[in-house]
C-alpha positions as CSV (number, residue, x, y, z in Angstrom):
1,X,-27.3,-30.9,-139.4
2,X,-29.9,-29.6,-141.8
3,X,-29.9,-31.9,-145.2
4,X,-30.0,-30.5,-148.9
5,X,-33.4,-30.4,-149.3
6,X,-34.3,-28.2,-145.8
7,X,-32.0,-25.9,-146.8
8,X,-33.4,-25.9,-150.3
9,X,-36.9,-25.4,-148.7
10,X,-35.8,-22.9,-146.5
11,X,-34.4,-20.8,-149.0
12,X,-37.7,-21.4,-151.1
13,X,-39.6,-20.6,-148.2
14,X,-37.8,-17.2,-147.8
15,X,-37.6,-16.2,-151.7
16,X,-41.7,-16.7,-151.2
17,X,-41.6,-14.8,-148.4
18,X,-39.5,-11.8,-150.0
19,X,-42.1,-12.0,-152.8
20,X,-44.7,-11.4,-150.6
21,X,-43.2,-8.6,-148.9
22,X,-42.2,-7.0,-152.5
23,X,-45.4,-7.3,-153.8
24,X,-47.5,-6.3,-150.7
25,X,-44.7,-2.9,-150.9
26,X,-45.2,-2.2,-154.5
27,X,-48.9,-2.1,-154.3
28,X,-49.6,-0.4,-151.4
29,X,-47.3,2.2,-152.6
30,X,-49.9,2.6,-155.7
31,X,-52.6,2.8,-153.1
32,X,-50.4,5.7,-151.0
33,X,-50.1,7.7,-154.3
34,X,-53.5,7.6,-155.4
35,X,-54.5,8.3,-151.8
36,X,-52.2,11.4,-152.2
37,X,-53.4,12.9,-155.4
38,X,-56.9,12.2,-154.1
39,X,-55.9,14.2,-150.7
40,X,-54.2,17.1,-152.2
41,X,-56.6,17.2,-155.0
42,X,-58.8,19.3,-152.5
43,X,-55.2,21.3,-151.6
44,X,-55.5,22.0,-155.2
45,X,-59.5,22.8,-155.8
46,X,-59.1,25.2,-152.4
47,X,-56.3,27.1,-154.0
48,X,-57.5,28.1,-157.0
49,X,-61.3,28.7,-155.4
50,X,-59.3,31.0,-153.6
51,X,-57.7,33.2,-156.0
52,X,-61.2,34.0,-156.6
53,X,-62.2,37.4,-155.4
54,X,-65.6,39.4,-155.0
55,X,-64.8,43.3,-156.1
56,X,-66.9,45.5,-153.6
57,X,-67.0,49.1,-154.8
58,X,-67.3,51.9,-152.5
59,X,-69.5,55.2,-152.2
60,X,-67.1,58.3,-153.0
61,X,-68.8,59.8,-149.9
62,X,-67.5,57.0,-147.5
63,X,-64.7,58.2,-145.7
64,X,-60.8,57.0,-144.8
65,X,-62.2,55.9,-141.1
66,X,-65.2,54.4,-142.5
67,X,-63.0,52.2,-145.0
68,X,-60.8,51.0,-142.2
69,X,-64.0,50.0,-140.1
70,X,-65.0,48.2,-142.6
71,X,-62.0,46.4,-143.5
72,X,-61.5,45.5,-139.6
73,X,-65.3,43.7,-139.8
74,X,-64.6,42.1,-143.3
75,X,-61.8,40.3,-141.4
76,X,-63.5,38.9,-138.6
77,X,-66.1,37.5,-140.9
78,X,-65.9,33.6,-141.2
79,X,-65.7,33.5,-144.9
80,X,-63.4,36.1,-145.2
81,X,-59.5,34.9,-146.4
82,X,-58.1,38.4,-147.5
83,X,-59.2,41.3,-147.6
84,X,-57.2,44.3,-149.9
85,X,-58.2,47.6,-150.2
86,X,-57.4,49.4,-153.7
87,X,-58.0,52.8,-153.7
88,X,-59.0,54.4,-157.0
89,X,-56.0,56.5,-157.6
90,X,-54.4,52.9,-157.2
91,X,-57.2,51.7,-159.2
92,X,-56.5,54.2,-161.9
93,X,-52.7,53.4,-162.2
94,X,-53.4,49.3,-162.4
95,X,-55.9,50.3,-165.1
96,X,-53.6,52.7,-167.2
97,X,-50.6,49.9,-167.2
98,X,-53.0,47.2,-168.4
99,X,-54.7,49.8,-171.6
100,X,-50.9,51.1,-172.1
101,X,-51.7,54.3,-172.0
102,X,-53.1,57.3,-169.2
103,X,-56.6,57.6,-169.5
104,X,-57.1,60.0,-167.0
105,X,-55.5,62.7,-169.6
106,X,-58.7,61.9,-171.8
107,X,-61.5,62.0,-169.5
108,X,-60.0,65.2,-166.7
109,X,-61.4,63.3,-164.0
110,X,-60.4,59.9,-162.3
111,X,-64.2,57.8,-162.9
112,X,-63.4,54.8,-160.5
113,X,-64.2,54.3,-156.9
114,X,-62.3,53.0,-154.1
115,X,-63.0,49.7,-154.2
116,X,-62.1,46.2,-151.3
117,X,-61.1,43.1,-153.0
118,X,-62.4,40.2,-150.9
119,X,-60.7,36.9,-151.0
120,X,-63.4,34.1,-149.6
121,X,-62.5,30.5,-148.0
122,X,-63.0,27.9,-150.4
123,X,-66.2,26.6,-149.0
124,X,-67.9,29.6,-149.7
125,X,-66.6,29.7,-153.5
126,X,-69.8,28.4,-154.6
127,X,-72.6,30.0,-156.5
128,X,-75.2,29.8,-154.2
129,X,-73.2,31.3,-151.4
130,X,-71.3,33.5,-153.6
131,X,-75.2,34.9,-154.2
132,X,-76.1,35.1,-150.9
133,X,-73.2,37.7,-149.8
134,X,-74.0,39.6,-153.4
135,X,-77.2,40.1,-151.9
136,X,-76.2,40.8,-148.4
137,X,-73.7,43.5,-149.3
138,X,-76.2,45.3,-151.7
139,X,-77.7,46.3,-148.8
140,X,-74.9,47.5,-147.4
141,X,-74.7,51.9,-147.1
142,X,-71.2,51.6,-148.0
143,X,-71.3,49.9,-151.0
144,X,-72.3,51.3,-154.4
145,X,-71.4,47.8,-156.5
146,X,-70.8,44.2,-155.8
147,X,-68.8,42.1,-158.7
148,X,-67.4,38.8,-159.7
149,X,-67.1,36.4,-162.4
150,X,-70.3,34.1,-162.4
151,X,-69.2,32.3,-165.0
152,X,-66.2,31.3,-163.9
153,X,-67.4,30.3,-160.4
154,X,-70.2,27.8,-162.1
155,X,-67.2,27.0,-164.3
156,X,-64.8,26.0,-161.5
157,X,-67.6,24.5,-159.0
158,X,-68.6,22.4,-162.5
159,X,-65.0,21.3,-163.3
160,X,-63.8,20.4,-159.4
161,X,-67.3,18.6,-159.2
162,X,-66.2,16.4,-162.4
163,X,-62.7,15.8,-161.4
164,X,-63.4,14.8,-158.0
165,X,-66.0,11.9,-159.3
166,X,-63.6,10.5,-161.5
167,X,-60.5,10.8,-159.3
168,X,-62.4,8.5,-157.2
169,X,-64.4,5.9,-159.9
170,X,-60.0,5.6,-160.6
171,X,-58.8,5.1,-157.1
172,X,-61.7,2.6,-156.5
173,X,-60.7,0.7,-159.7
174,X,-57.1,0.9,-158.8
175,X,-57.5,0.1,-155.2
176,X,-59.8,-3.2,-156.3
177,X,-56.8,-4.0,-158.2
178,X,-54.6,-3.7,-155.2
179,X,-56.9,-6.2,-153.0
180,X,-56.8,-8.3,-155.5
181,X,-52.8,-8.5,-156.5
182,X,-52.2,-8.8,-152.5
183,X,-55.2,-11.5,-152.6
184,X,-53.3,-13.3,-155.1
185,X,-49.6,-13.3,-153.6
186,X,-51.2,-14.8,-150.2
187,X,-52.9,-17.2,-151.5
188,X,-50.2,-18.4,-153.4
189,X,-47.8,-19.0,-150.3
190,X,-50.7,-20.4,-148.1
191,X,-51.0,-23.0,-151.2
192,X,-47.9,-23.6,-151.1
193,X,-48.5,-25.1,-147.2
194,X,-51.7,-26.5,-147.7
195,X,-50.6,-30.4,-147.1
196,X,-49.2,-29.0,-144.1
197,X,-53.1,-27.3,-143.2
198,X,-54.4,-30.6,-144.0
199,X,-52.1,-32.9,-141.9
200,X,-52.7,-30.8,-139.0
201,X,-56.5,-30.7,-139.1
202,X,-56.0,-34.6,-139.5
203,X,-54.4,-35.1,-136.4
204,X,-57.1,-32.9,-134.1
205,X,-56.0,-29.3,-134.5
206,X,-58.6,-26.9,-134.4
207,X,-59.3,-24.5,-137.3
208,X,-58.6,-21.2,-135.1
209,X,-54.7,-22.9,-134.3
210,X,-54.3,-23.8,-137.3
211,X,-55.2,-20.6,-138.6
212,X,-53.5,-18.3,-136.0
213,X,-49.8,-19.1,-137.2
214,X,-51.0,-18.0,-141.0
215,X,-52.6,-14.7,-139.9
216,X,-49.6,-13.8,-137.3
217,X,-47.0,-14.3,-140.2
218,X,-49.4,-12.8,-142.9
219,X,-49.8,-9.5,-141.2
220,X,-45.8,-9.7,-140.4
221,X,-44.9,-9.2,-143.5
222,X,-47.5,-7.0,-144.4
223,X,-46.0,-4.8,-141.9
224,X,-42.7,-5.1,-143.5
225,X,-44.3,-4.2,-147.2
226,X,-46.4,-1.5,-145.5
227,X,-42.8,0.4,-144.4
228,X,-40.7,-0.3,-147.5
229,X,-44.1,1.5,-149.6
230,X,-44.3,4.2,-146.9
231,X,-40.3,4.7,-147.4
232,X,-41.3,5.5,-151.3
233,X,-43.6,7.5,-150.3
234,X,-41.8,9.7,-148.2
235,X,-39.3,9.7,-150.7
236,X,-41.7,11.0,-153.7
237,X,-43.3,13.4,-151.2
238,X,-39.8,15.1,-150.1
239,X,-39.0,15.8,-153.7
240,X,-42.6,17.1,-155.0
241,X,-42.8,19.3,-151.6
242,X,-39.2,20.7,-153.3
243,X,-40.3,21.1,-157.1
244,X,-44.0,22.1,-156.4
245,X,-43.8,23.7,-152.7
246,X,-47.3,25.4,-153.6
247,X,-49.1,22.1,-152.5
248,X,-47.3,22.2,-149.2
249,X,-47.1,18.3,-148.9
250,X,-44.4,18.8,-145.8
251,X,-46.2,20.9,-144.3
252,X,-49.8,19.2,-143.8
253,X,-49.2,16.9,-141.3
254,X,-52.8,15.6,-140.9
255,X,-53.2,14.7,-144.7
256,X,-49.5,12.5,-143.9
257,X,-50.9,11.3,-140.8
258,X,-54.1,9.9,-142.7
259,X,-52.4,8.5,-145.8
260,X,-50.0,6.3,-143.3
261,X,-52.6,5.4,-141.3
262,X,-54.3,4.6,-144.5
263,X,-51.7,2.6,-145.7
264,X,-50.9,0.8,-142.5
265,X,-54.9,-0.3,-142.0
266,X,-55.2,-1.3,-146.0
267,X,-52.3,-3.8,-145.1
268,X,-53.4,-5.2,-142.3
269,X,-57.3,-5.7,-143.2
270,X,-56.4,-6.7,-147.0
271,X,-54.0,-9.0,-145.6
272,X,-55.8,-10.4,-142.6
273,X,-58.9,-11.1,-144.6
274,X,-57.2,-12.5,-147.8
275,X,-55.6,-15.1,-145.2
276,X,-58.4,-15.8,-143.1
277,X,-60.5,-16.8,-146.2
278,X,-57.3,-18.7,-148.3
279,X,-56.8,-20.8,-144.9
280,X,-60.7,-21.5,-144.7
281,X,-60.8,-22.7,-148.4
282,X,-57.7,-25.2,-147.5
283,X,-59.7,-26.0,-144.1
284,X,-62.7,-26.9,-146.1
285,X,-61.1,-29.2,-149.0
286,X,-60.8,-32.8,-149.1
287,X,-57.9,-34.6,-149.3
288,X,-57.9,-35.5,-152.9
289,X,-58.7,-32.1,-153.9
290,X,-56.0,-30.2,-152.7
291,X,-54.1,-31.4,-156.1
292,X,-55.9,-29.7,-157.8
């Protein structure tokens, strides 16, 4: 029958344990939001590249057919997203609702031309690409203009460019912080065993099996923390996929697949290392020194 004082350092033993777990959770659940926000930051940066649109206006003497050519090779075009055609009468209608009044009584005649607005991927929102097919459909016999907002594309490529640095000078701070808080929690429990280390390695057991029983139950329960912080996650995903379902969390499997796989591999190496060193510092001491 166990005595007071097993059952005292049993439940010690555990509380340390649950600890562990708890803290290993709560800080890998940082890392899996910073991970987020630095995966759908891109979601984000591609969205907005591509509300961006270059304005090709046509030649009045290109007919119906030609237009619909044209529109059919603009689609099979690797940079293309969307293609819409707006037709100047269309044109003319859009233009009158935004000035609040018909200026097509004023001037007899309707001035615009039919005109293809041309929605690109986001790698090709840039302004050095978003040159390069200025260029290429100047020379085009259909087109009589090409258009788009060059400031705002040096504007956006400028701002994403900023933002991206930072977002990850922050989730390389934060995730240094992480190692280090998960560092500190198993450090503190292998401490809390290292008599036991030392009276081992005094009666002729090797570092590795002394060793192996520390890793085993370190990565243990940082499988446990890994699942209770992947829980949260899930659980903050669900609800931002409901209240913001323009980032399409639920829907992009391989950014979840990476961030718990992420999360999984940063608990097992931070773990796994920070024990394989805090056992090899124990190893290494004297006997008098490990009261201090």
């Amino acid at each position: 029958m166990p005595s007071k004082f097993d059952s005292y350092q049993q439940r010690r033993l555990k509380s340390s344990y649950f600890s562990v777990i708890v803290s290993i959770s709560l800080v890998l659940f940082m890392i899996g939001i910073l991970g987020l926000i630095l995966l759908k930051s891109n979601k984000v940066a591609d969205h907005f590249k591509e509300k961006v649109a270059i304005n090709l206006f046509l030649k009045n003497e290109v007919t119906n057919k030609q237009i619909v050519k044209f529109k059919e090779s603009l689609q099979k075009e690797e940079f293309t997203k969307k293609v819409i055609y707006i037709s100047k009468k269309q044109a003319a209608k859009d233009y009158s609702r935004e000035i609040g009044e018909d200026f097509l009584k004023f001037l007899g005649k309707n001035p615009l031309k039919n005109g293809i607005d041309l929605y690109l991927k986001a790698d090709y929102v840039t302004s050095t690409r978003m040159l390069s097919l200025e260029q290429k459909f100047n020379k085009n016999a259909f087109i009589a203009d090409v258009s788009y907002d060059k400031p705002l594309i040096e504007l956006l490529t400028k701002n994403i460019k900023i933002i991206s640095f930072w977002l990850l000078i922050i989730c390389g701070f934060f995730t240094l912080i992480a190692i280090l808080l998960i560092n500190s929690s198993i450090r503190l429990t292998i401490y809390s065993k290292r008599f036991n280390i030392k009276t081992m390695q005094m009666v002729g057991a090797t570092k590795s099996f002394i060793r192996k029983p520390f890793l085993w139950r370190s990565v243990k329960l940082a499988m446990f923390g890994s699942f209770l912080s992947l829980i949260g996650l899930a659980v903050i995903i669900y609800y931002l996929d409901k209240f913001i379902p323009a980032l399409e969390l639920l829907e992009d499997y391989i950014s979840l697949i990476y961030l718990a796989s992420g999360v999984l591999f940063s608990a097992f190496i931070i773990t796994w290392l920070s024990t394989f060193f805090a056992t090899k510092r124990f190893l290494n001491l004297r006997t008098d020194e490990l009261y201090y």
